[in-house]
KOLTI-768058 format. One record per residue (C-alpha): residue number from 0; x, y, z. Coordinates in steps of 0.05 Angstrom, whole numbers. Layout:
residues N
ATOM resi   east  north     up
ATOM  NUM      X      Y      Z
...
//
This chain:
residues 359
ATOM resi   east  north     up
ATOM    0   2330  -1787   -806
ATOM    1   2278  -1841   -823
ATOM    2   2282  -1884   -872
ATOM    3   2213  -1923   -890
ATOM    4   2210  -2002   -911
ATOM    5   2143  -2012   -945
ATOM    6   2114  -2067   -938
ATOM    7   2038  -2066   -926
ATOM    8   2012  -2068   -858
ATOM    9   2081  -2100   -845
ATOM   10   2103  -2036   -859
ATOM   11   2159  -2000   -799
ATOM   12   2210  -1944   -796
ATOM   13   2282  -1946   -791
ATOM   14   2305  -1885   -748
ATOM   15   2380  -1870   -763
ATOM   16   2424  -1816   -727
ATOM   17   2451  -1792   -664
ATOM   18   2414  -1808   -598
ATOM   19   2372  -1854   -626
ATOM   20   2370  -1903   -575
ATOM   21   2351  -1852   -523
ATOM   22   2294  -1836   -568
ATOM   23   2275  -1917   -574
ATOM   24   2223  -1927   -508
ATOM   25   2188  -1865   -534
ATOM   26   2186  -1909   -605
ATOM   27   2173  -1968   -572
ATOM   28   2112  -1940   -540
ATOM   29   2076  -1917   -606
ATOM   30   2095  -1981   -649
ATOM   31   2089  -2036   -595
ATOM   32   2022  -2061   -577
ATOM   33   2033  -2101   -509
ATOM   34   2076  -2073   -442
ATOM   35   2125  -2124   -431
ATOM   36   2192  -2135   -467
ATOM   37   2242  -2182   -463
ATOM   38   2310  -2141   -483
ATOM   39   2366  -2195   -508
ATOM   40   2441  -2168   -518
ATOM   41   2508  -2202   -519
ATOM   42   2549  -2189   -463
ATOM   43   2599  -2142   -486
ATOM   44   2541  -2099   -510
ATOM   45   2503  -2107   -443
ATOM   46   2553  -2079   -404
ATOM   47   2558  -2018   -457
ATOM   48   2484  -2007   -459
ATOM   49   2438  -2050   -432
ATOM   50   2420  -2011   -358
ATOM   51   2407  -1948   -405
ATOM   52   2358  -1977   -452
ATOM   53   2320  -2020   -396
ATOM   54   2320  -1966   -364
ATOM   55   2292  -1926   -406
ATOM   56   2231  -1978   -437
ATOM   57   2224  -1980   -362
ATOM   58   2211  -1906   -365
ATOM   59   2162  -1916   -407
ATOM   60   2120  -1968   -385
ATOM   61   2145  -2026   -397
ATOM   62   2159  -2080   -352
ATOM   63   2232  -2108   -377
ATOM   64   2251  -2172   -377
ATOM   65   2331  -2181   -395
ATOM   66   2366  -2246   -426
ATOM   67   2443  -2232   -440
ATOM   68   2490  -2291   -490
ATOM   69   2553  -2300   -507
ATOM   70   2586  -2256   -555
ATOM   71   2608  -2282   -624
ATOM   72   2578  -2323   -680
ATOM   73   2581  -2388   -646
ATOM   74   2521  -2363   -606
ATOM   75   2470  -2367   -667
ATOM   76   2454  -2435   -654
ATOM   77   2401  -2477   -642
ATOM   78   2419  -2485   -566
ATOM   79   2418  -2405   -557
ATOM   80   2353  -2402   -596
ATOM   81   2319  -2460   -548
ATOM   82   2352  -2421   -486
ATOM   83   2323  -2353   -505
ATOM   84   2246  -2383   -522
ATOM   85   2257  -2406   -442
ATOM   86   2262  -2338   -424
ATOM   87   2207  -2311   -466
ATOM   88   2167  -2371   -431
ATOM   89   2197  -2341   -354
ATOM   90   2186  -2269   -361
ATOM   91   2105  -2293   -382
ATOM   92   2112  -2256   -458
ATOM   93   2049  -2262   -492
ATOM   94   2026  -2254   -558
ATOM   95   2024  -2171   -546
ATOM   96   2087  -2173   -523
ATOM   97   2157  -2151   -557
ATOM   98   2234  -2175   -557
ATOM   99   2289  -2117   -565
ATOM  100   2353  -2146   -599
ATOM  101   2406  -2093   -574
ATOM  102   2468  -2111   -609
ATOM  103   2497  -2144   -669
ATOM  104   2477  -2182   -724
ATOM  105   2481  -2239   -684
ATOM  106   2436  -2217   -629
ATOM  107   2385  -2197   -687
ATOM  108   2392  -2257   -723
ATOM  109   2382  -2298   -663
ATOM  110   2326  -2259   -620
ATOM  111   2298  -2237   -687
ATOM  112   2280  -2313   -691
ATOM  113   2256  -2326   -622
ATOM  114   2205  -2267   -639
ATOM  115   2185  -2303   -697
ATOM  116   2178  -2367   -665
ATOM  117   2155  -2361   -590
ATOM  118   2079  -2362   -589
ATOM  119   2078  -2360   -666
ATOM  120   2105  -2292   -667
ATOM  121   2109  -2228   -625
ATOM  122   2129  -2164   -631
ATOM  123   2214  -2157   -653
ATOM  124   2248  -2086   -645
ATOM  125   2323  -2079   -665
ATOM  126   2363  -2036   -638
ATOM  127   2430  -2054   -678
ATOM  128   2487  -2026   -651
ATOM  129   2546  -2048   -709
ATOM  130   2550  -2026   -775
ATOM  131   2541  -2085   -799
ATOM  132   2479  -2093   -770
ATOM  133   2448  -2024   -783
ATOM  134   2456  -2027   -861
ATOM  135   2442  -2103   -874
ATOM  136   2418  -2156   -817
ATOM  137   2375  -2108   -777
ATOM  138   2330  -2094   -833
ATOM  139   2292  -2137   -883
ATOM  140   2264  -2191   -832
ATOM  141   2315  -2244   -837
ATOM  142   2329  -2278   -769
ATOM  143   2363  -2348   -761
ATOM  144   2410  -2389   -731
ATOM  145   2466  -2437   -761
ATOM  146   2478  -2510   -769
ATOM  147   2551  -2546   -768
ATOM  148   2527  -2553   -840
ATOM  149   2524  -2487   -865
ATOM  150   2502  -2411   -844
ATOM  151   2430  -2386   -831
ATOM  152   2398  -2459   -852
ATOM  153   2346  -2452   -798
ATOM  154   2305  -2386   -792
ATOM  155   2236  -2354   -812
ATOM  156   2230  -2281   -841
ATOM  157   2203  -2237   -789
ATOM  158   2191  -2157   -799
ATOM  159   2209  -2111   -743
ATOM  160   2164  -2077   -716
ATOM  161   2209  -2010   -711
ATOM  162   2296  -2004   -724
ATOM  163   2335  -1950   -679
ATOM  164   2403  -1941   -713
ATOM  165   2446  -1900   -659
ATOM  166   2500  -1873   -695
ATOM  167   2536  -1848   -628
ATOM  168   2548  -1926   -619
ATOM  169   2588  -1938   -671
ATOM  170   2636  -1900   -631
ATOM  171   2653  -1954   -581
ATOM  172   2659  -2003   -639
ATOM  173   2723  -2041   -651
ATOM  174   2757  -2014   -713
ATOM  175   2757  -2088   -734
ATOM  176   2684  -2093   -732
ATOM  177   2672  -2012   -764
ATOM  178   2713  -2050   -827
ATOM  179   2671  -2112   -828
ATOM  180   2606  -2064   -832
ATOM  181   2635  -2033   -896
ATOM  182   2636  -2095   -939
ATOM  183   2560  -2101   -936
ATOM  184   2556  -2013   -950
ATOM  185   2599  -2027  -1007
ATOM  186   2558  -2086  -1033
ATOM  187   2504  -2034  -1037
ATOM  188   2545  -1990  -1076
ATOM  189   2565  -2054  -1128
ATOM  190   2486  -2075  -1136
ATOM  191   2450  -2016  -1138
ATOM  192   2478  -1948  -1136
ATOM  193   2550  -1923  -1168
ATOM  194   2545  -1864  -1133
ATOM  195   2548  -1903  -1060
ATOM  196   2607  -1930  -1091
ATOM  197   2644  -1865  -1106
ATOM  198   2625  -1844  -1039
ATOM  199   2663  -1905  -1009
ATOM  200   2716  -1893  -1052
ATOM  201   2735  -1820  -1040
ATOM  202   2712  -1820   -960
ATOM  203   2739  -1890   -935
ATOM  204   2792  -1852   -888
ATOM  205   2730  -1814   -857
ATOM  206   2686  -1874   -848
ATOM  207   2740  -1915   -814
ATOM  208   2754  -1857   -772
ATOM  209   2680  -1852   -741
ATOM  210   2662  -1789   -781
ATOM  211   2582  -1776   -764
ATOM  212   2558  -1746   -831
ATOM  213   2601  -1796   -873
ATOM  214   2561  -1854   -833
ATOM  215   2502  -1826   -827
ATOM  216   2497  -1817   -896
ATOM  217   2522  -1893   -913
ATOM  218   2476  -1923   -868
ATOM  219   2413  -1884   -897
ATOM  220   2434  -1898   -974
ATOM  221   2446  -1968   -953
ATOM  222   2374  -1974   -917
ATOM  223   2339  -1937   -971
ATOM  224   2368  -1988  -1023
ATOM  225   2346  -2054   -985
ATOM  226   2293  -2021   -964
ATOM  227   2268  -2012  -1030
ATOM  228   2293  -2086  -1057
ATOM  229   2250  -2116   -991
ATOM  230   2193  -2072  -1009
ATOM  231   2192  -2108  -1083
ATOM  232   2218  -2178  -1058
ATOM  233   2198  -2190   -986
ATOM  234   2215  -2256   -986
ATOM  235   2263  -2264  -1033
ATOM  236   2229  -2298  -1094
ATOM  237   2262  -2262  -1136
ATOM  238   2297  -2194  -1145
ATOM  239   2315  -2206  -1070
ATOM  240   2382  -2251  -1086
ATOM  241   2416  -2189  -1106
ATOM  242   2431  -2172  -1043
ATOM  243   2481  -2237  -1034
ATOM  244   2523  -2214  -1074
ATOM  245   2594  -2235  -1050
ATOM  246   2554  -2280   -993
ATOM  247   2553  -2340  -1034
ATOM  248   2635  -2351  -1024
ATOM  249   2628  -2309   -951
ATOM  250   2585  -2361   -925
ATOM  251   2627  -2419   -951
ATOM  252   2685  -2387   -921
ATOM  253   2657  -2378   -855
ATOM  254   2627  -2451   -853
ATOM  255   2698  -2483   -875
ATOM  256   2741  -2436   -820
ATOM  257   2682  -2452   -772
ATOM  258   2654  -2395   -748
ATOM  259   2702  -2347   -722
ATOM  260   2765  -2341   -756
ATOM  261   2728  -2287   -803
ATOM  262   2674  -2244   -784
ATOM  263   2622  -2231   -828
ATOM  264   2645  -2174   -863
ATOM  265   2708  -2205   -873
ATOM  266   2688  -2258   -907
ATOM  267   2631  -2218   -950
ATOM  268   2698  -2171   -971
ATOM  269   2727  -2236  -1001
ATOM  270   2669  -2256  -1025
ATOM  271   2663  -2192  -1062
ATOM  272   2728  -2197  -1094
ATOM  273   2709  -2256  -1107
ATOM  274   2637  -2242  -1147
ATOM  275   2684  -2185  -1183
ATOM  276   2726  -2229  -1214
ATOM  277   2677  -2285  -1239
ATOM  278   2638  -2224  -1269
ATOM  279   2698  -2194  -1309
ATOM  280   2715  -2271  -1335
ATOM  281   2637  -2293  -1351
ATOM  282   2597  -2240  -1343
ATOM  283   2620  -2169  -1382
ATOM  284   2641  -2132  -1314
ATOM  285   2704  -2089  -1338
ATOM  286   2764  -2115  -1309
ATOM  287   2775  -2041  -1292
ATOM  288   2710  -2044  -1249
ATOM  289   2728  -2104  -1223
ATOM  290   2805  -2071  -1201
ATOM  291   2758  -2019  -1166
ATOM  292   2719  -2061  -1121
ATOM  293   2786  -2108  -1106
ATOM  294   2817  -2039  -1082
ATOM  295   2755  -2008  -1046
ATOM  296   2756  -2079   -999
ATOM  297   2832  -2070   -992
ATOM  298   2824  -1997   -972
ATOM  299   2775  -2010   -914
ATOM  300   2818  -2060   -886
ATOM  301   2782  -2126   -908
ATOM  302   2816  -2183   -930
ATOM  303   2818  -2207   -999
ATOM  304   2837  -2263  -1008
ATOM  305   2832  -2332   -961
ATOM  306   2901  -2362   -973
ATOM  307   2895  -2416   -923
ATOM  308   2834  -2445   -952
ATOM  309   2832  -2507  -1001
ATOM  310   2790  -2505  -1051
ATOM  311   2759  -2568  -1046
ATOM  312   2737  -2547   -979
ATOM  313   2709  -2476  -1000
ATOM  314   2669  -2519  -1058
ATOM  315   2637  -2569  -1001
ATOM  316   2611  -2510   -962
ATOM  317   2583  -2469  -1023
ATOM  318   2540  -2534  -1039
ATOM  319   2484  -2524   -980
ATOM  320   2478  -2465   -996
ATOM  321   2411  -2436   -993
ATOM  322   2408  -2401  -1053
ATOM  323   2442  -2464  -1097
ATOM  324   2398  -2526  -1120
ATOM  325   2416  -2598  -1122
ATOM  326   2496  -2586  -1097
ATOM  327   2502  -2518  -1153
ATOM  328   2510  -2444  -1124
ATOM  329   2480  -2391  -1164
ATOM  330   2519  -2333  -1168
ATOM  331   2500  -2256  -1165
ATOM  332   2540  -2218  -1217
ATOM  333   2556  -2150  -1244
ATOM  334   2547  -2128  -1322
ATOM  335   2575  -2062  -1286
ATOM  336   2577  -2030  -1208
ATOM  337   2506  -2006  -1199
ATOM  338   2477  -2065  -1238
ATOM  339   2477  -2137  -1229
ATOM  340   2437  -2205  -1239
ATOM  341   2417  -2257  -1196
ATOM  342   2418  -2334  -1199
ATOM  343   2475  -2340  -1256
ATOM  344   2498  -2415  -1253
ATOM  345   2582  -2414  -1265
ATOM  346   2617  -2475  -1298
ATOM  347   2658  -2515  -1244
ATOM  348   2719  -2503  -1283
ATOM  349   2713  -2425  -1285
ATOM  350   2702  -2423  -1204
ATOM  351   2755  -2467  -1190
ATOM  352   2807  -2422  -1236
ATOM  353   2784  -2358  -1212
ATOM  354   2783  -2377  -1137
ATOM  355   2862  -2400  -1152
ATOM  356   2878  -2325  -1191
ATOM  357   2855  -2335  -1261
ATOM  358   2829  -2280  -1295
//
């Protein structure tokens, strides 16, 4: 299945399905204008996958270069970023040239930017091999790295060239990290399409237990939906923002519990809850939508709640960031699931009773 982002000559394809990554080198060859690569994965995912798809670009032509980090968001850092653009600068990439991120959202995040950086900007294929990654980070052209400060605060937007989505991979994926994935399928559902929702409501038990069709069918709704928003918003000016729905908290949390205590997803699911509750109190949501999400989150095993968080704390971390001005987050909100609104300031007052259980 393909799945089309549209975005001018920036334009690429997002293949999604089974055996995709045997069918990247052959992808690689007709989107990729140079003949070396430099393929970047984590080391848990190198040792899954990475002598298959060298092997393979090597098939094809291309000489392969390999770079391997640490796993874990730690590794999105400035120091990673500076290490990789040494081994772009060793294996002689040149402005023809490409870098494969083959894992997470990390690795895409993080190689994603040395592409956009080194020489000004080669080639970047993904190759995501989380859930996570295959419905959100992987596609859209956001790559970064963090600061001690806050998440993603340095970073360019960078299109892909192509996005292989193997499916098959997903089966070696922790069950922890399959759950973390769903937050950001379910945040599709909440923004833009009811029917996703549903879908996550009534198959959650089939997701979580690796079922093909249920996550192929996820991961194409959930490309087709940012595809579309990216298409309209490429660099989020605008309409864009709705996709952060539930990040605004997420980040905070993962910048206060420093970077590993949540994954992603995990914090996103709070986050969502989150979001959910401020719009039933401020912004028309019905609390029974709002009981809907809270129990979709529970059901695929996400937290809801961070109990061992201070609120003061939290509110420190929301102020850098990115999408906030002069200290004040902006919120995304829902008037119902399927439809929401971007940049809605919240009185101080109403986040700080909501975060402790108001209604």
């Amino acid at each position: 299945m393909n799945v089309n982002v549209q975005l001018g000559e920036r334009s690429y394809p997002i293949r999604i399905g089974a055996g995709a990554l045997a069918e990247l080198p052959g992808l690689c060859r007709e989107r990729l204008a140079g003949s070396h690569v430099l393929l970047v994965a984590d080391s848990t995912v190198d040792a899954l996958y990475g002598d298959r798809v060298a092997q393979g670009l090597a098939g094809a032509g291309f000489a392969v270069a390999r770079a391997t980090v640490p796993p874990g968001e730690a590794t999105k850092s400035i120091e990673w970023f500076g290490r990789l653009c040494e081994c772009a600068a060793d294996a002689r990439l040149d402005r023809t040239s490409a870098i494969v991120a083959l894992g997470g959202g990390v690795v895409g995040d993080l190689a994603g930017f040395v592409a956009a950086a080194y020489l000004r900007g080669v080639q970047l294929v993904q190759a995501p091999t989380t859930l996570l990654a295959m419905v959100d980070s992987a596609v859209g052209g956001k790559t970064g790295v963090n600061l001690p400060q806050g998440k993603n605060l340095v970073g360019a937007f960078h299109q892909p060239a192509l996005v292989a989505a193997d499916t098959d991979v997903l089966q070696t994926l922790p069950k922890r990290e399959l759950a973390a994935g769903m937050a950001e399928v379910i945040k599709h559902g909440i923004i833009r399409d009811a029917g996703l929702f549903a879908f996550c409501e009534r198959s959650m038990d089939a997701l979580l237990s690796g079922d093909s069709a249920a996550l192929t069918h996820v991961i194409a709704r959930s490309c087709e939906i940012k595809a579309a928003v990216v298409g309209a918003d490429e660099r989020e000016s605008g309409e864009r923002a709705i996709l952060n729905f539930g990040h605004t908290l997420g980040h905070a949390i993962e910048q206060a519990t420093g970077y590993g205590a949540y994954l992603h997803g995990e914090a996103v699911g709070i986050g969502l809850v989150f979001a959910a509750r401020l719009s039933a109190r401020v912004f028309g949501l019905p609390p029974a939508d709002a009981g809907r999400i809270r129990a979709v989150v529970a059901r695929a095993g996400l937290p809801v709640s961070a109990p061992d968080l201070a609120w003061a704390e939290v509110r420190r971390a929301m102020a850098v960031d990115k999408k906030g001005a002069a200290g004040t987050p902006k919120f995304v909100l829902a008037r119902r699931i399927g439809e929401v609104e971007y940049g809605v300031a919240v009185p101080e007052a109403v986040l700080e009773e909501v975060w402790h259980g108001g209604c």
